[in-house]
N, C-alpha and C positions, 0 to 999 in steps of 0.2 A: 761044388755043383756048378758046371756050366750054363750061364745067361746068357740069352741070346735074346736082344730087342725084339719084340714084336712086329711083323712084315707090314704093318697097317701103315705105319704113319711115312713109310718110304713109297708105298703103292699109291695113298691117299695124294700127296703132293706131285708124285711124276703122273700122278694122271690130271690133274689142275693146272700143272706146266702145260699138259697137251692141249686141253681145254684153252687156253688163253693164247698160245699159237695160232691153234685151229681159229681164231675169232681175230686176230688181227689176221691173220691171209687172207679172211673172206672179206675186212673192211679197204684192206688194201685194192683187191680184184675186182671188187664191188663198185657202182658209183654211189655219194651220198646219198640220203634221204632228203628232200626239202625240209620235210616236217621235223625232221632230228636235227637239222646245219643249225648253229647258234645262227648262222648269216644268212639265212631262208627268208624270203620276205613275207610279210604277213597276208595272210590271205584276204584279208580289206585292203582296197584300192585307195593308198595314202592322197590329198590334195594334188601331189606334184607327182604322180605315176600316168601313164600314158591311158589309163581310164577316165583320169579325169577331164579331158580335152573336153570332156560335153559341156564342163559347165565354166567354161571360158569365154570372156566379151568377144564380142565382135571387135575386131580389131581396128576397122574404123573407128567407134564409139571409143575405144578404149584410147585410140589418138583424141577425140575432142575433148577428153574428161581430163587427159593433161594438159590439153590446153587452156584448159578452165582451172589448171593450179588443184586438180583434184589428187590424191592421192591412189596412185597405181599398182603399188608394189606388194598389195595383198590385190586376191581377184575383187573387183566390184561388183562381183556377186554375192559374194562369199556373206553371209548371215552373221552376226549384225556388220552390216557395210560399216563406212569411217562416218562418222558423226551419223548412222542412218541415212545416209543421203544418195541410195542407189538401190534399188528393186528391180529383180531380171525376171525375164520371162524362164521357163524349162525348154526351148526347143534346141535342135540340134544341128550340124554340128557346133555353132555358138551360139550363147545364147543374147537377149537384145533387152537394151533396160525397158522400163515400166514406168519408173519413178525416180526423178532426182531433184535432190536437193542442193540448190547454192546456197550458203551459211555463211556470215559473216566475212565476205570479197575482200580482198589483197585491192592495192590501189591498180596493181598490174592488170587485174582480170579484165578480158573484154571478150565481148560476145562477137563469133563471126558467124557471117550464115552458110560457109565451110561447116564448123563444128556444128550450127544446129541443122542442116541438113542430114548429117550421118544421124543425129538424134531424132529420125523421125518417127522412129517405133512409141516415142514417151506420149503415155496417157496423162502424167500427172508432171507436174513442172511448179517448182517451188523459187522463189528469190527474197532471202529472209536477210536484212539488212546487206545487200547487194549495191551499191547503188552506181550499176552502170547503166551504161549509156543503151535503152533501147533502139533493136536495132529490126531488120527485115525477118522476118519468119516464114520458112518456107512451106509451101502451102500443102505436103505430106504432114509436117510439123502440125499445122492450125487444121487440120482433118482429123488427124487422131486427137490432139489433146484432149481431153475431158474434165479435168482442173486446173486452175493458175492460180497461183498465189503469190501476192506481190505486196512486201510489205516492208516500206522503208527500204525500198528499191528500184531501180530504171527510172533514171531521170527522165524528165521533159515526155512525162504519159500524156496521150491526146484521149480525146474519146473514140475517134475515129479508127487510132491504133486498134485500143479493147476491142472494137467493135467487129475488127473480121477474125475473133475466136467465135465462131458461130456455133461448136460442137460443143460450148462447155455445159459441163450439168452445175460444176461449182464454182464462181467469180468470187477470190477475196484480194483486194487490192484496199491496203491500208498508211496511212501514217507519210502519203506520197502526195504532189503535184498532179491534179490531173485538169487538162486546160481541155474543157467541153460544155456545152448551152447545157445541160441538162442529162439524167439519167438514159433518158430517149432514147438518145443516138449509141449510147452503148449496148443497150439493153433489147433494144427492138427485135432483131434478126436472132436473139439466143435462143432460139425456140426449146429446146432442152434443156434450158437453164432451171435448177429445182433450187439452188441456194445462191445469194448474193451478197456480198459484203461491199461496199465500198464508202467506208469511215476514214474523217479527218483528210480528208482530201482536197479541200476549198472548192468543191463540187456546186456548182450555181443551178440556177435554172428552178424548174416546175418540177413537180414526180409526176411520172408518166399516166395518163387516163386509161393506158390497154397494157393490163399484164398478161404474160403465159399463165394458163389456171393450173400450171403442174407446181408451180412455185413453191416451196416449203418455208424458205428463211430470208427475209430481207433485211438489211441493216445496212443504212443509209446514214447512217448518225455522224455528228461534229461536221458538217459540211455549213455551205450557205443556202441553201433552198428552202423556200419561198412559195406563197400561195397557201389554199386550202387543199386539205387531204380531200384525194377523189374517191365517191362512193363506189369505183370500179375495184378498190383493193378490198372492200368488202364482200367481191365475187370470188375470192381464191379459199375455197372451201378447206383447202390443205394446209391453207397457209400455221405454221408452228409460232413464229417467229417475228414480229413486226417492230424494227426501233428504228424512232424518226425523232431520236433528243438530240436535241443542241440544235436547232436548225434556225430558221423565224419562218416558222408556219404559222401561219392565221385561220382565223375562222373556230366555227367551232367542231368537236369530234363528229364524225359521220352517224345517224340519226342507226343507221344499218350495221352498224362496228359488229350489234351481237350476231351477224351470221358467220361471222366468223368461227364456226364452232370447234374446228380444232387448235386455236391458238392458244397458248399456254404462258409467252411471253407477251407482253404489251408495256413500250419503254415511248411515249409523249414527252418527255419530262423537255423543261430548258427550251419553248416556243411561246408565242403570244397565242396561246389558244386560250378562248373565250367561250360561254355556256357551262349547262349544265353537261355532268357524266351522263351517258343515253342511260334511258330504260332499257334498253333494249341489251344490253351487258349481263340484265337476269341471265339470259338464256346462255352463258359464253360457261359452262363447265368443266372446262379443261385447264382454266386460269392459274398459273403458280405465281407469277411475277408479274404486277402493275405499276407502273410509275407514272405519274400524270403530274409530278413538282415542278416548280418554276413557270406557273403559268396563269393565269389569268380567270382560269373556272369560277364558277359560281353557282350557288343555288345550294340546296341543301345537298349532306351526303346521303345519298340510297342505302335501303337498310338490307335489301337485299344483298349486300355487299360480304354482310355477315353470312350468310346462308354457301357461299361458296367453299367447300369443304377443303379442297387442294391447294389455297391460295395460303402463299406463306411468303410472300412481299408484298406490303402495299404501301407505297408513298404518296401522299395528298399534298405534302407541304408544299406554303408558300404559294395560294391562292387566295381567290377570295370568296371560300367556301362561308356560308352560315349556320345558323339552329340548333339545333344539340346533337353532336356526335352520336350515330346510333351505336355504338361499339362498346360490348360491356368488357370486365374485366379478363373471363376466360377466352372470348375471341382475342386479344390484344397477346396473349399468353402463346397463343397457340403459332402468335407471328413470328418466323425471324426476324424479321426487319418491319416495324409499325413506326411512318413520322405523319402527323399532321399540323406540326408547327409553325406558323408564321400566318392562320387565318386570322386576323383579330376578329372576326364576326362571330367564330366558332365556339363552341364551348362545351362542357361535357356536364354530363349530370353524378354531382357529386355525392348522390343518395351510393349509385352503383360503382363509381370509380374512387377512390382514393387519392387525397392531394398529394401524397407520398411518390405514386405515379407521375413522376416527370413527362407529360406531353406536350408542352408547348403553347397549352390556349389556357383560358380562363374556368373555372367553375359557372355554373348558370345561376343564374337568380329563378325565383318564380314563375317569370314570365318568360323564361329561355333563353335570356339574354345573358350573355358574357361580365362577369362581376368584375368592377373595376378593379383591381388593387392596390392596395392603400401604399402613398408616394413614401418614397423612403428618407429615411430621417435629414438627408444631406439637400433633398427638394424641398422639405418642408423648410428648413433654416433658410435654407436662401429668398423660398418666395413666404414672404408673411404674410399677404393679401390673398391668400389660398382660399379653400371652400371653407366650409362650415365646420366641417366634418373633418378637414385637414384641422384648422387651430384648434381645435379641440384634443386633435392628436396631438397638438404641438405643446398648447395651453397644461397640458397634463406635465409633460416633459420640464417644461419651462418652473411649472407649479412643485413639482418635488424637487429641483433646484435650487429653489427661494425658499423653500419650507426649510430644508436641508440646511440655508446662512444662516436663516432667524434661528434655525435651531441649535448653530457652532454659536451665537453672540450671546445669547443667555445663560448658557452654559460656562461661560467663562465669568459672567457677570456672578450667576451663584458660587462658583468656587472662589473667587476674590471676598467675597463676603462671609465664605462656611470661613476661611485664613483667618480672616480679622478675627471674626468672634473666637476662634480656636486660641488664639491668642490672649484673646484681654481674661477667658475662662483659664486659660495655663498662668495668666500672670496675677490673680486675685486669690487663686489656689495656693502660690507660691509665696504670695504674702503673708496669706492666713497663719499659712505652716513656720513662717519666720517668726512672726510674732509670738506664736505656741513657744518656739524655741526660746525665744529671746527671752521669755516672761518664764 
């Protein structure tokens, strides 16, 4: 019988040939597809495509920021900038910074007012251990600013300088040289001014009698200023913020402090201030952070002290507070930080506190007075004409000493004498027994 393969598998494949012809002539004839080229580009506009021209520096700016030894080679736009030190605006077709940051300056860097011209779009302007040479600012510059911060930076600061940023809301200038009579003359014309720094600066002078009432933050501290605090700073109803430690201010605290009613910090510490803490502090509820150490205060401490719910710092030490601490064990608990060491007048009542409790004063006697504590054993030896109450402490010591000898010399005395007799009783024993033998 004759076989003859089946017509399928010869039809099947010449027609799959045609098939795959027909599809290469039409890719040939055809132009690609974007969407199908491995080499199509993607339809998000990459950094370096010609959409992104919007978010490109101003090409001025972008020459000053190398001139400042800034890094260019990515945009200084671009999120997050090189150390964060560069904020742009969105407009178009380039865009203009906002905010920069100088960080740790090269000896090279120096400011021209070439470069800070083109910078006059900056709101905020930073110089963080910088320390060049302050120079001229041009007056688009000190129009828009609205922050400066200057810390451990621009030599040879005046006040005079500070004083024609007239737009700023925020002044921090720290840990620098600043040669001026007083706050005054910086401060005076900032009528927008809402926060202020200027610490460790060797800052002389008075604190000013007229502040702006928008003010929120002052910190004046480690400077040399002098005089008494004016009852004018107790008019800034906004005020958050008030530290004036380390200074030599005198006098004693403003009688008016509690209108202060939105402040939260209060840092006095390290001045010759004198008096008592005001009454008038009842009324100050928004208190977290107190510090009044290193100063001169007196009188008793206000119990109201206790009754302020939010306060979770309070430093007293090292005045010359008196009377009994009103402060029991769970307010002292509820402190981060509680010191009142170094009052000697002070004392605490040791029905409610525990001597376990390390604070620094004494327990009270009866009459609320601070109990002395008894001198310690190397005071007592040295001074023998002490009190009463000392040789007695000592007399004890001294006494079970001398009991302690007389009691080592008789002891030796009776064992010398239990030997002998042990003896002549072993040697009349041994006689006895001889004799018995012998006999």
């Amino acid at each position: 019988m004759n076989r003859h393969p089946p017509p399928f598998p010869f039809s099947f494949s010449y027609s799959v040939s045609l098939l795959y012809l027909l599809v290469f002539s039409t890719a040939l004839t055809s132009p690609l597809s974007p969407a199908k080229s491995p080499s199509a580009p993607s339809p998000f506009p990459s950094p370096s495509s010609p959409s992104s021209s919007s978010s490109t520096l101003d090409p001025r700016q972008l020459r000053a920021l190398q001139s400042l030894n800034i890094p260019t080679s990515k945009d200084p736009c671009a999120q997050p900038s090189f150390h964060n030190a560069t904020l742009c605006d969105s407009s178009k077709p380039f865009r203009h910074l906002l905010s920069l940051r100088l960080l740790n300056c090269s000896d090279d860097v120096a400011l021209s007012s070439t470069a800070l011209k083109s910078l006059s779009s900056l709101q905020d302007l930073q110089f963080i251990n910088c320390p060049v040479a302050a120079v001229h600012f041009p007056s688009d510059l000190l129009s828009n600013l609205r922050s400066l911060t200057c810390i451990n930076s621009l030599r040879r600061l005046t006040g005079v300088w500070l004083s024609r940023f007239q737009n700023l809301t925020d002044l921090t200038v720290s840990d620098v040289q600043v040669n001026a009579s007083g706050p005054f003359i910086i401060l005076n014309n900032m009528k927008k001014l809402r926060s202020v720094t200027i610490s460790h600066t060797n800052l002389t002078g008075f604190l000013p009698k007229h502040w702006h009432l928008n003010i929120t933050h002052i910190d004046l501290s480690r400077n040399q200023l002098r005089g008494k605090i004016p009852n004018s700073l107790t008019l800034l109803e906004n005020l958050q913020l008030l530290n004036l430690s380390s200074n030599s201010l005198t006098g004693e605290i403003p009688s008016t402090l509690g209108d202060l009613l939105s402040l939260q910090n209060l840092s006095l510490a390290s001045n010759t201030l004198s008096g008592p803490i005001p009454e008038s502090m009842a009324a100050m509820p928004s208190l977290v952070h107190v510090d009044l150490s290193f100063n001169q205060l007196n009188g008793t401490i206000p119990d109201y002290i206790t009754k302020m719910k939010g306060l979770k710092y309070l430093n007293l030490e090292n005045n010359n507070f008196n009377g009994v601490m009103p402060f029991n064990v769970s307010f002292i608990k509820k402190l981060v930080v509680f010191k009142v060491g170094g009052n000697n007048n002070l004392c605490y009542n040791h029905s409610l506190i525990s001597s376990k409790m390390k604070l620094g004063i004494a327990p009270c006697d009866k009459h609320g007075l601070p109990i002395s504590p008894p001198p310690s054993k190397s005071d007592s030896s040295a001074d023998e004409s002490g009190s009463s109450d000392d040789s007695d402490y000592d007399d004890s010591e001294d006494d079970s000493s001398h009991k302690e000898e007389h009691h080592h010399g008789p002891n030796k005395v009776v064992l010398g004498v239990a030997i002998g007799l042990s003896s002549i009783v072993f040697l009349i024993i041994f006689l006895i027994l001889l004799s018995k033998w012998c006999a």
